[in-house]
C-alpha positions as CSV (number, residue, x, y, z in Angstrom):
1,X,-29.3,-24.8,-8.5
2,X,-25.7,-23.6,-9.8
3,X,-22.9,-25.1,-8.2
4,X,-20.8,-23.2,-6.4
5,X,-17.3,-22.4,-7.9
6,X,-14.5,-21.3,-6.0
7,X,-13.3,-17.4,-6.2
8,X,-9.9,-17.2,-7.8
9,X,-8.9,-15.3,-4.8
10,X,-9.8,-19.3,-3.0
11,X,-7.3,-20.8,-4.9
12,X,-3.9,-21.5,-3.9
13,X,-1.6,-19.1,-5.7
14,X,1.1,-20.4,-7.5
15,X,4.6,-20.6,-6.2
16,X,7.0,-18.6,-8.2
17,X,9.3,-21.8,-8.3
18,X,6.0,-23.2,-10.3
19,X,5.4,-20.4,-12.4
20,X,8.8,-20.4,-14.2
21,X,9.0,-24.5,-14.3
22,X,5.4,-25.1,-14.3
23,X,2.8,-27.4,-12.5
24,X,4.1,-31.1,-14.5
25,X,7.9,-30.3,-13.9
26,X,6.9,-29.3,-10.2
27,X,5.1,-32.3,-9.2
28,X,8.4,-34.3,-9.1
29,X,9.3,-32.0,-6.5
30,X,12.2,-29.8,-6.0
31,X,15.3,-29.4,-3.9
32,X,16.0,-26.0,-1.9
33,X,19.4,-24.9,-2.5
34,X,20.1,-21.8,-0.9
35,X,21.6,-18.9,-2.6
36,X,24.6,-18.4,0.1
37,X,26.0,-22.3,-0.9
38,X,25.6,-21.4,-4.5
39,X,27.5,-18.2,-4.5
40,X,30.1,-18.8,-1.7
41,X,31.2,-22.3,-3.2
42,X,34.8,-21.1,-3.7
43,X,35.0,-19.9,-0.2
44,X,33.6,-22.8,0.9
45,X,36.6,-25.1,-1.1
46,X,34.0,-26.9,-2.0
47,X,34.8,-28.4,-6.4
48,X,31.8,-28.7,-8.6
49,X,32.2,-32.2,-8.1
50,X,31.3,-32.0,-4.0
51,X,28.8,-29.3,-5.0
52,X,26.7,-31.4,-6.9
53,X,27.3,-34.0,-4.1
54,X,25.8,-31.8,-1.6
55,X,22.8,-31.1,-3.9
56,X,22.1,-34.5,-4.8
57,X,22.2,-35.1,-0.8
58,X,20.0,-32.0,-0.7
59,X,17.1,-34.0,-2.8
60,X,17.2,-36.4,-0.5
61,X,16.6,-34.7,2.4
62,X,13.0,-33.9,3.1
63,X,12.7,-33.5,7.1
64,X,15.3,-31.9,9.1
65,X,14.9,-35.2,12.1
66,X,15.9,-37.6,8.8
67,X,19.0,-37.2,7.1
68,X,19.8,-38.2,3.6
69,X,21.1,-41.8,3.2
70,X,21.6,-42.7,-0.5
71,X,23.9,-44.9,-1.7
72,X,26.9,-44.2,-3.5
73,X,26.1,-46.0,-6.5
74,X,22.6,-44.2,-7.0
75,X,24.6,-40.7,-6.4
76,X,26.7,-41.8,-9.0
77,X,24.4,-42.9,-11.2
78,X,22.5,-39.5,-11.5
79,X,26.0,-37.7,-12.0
80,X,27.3,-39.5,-14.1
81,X,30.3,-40.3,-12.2
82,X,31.8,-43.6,-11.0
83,X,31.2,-44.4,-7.1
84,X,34.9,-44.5,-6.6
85,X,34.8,-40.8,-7.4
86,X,32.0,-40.2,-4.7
87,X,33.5,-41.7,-2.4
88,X,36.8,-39.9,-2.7
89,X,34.9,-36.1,-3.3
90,X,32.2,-37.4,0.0
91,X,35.7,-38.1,2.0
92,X,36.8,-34.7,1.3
93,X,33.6,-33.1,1.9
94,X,34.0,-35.0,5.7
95,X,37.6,-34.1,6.1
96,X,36.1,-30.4,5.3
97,X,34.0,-30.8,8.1
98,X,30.4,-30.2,5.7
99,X,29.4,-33.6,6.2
100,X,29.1,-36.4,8.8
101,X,29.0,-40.3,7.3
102,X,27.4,-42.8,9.7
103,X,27.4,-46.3,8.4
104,X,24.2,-48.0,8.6
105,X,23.4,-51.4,9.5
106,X,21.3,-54.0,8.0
107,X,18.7,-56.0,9.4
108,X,20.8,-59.2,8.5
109,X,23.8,-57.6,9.9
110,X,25.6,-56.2,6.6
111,X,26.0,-53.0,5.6
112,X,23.9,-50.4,4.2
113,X,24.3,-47.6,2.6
114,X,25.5,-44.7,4.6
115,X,23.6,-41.7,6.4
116,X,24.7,-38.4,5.7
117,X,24.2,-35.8,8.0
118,X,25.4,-32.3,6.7
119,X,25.4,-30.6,10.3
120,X,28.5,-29.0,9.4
121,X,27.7,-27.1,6.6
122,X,24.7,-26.2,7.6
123,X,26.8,-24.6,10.2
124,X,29.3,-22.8,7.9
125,X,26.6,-21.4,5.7
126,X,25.0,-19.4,9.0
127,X,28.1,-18.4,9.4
128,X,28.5,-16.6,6.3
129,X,24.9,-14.4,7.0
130,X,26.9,-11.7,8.4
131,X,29.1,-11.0,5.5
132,X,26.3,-11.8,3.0
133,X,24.4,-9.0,4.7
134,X,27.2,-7.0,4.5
135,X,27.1,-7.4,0.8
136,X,23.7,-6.9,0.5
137,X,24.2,-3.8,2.2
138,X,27.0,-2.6,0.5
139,X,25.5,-3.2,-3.2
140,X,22.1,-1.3,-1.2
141,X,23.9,1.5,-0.9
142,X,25.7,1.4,-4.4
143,X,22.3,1.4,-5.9
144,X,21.2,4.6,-4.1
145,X,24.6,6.2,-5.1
146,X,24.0,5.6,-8.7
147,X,20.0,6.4,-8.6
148,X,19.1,9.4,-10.6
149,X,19.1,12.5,-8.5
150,X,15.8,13.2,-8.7
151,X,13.9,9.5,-8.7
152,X,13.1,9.0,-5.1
153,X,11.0,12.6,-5.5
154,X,9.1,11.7,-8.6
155,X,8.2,8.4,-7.8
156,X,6.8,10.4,-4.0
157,X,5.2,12.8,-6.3
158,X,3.2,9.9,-8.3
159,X,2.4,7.6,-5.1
160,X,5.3,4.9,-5.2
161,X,8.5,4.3,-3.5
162,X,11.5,3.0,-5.0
């Protein structure tokens, strides 16, 4: 008797984060940055410094109950900075209001690295939907403005919409 393969319909389809990295590069995992703290990181004051801070705190965090806690010397290992420099750019990032710092406390009563809790920007980027959809609107409409006059009716005429 013939085994029984699955359909390819079965298999899980491939993530479109996979298909331009691949399967190997996309078993390390990935970090979710999204698109409103890339594009509104001037509005946001935030350097490129504090940017890559927040994405390196961003690989670290995996469930919303359990905050990022790194230390400073494994952040600044991975960016090639010193930790002095973290810990001046994570200061700002407080004193912005993106991120929280609680200080941890070992078993043995010394300290451990801090927890990082980036409430706050969180926060700032849901504020900025409303004039991201505006954008998105606006650049909506622009596109309909410079369509072809007669593209919405021929691609009716042959089944598709635009």
């Amino acid at each position: 008797m013939a085994k029984a393969t699955k359909s390819e319909t079965d298999l899980p389809k491939k993530s479109s984060t996979e298909k331009i990295y691949g399967p190997n590069v996309i078993s390390h995992g990935y970090t979710a940055v999204p698109n409103i703290l890339v594009r509104a990181q001037s509005r946001l004051g935030i350097s490129t410094t504090q940017f890559n801070i927040i994405v390196q705190l961003l690989s670290y965090w995996m469930r919303p109950d359990n905050p990022p806690f790194p230390s400073k010397k494994d952040l600044a290992t991975r960016m090639g900075i010193t930790p002095a420099t973290v810990r001046i750019n994570i200061k700002a990032l407080e004193d912005a209001g993106l991120i929280e710092r609680e200080q941890q406390i070992t078993a043995h009563g010394d300290y451990g690295s801090n927890i990082y809790r980036l409430n706050g920007l969180v926060a700032k980027l849901k504020a900025l939907v409303p004039d991201f959809d505006d954008e998105r609107e606006e650049r909506r409409v622009a596109r309909e403005k410079t369509e072809t006059p007669n593209a919405r009716a021929r691609a009716k005429r042959k089944g598709r919409t635009p």
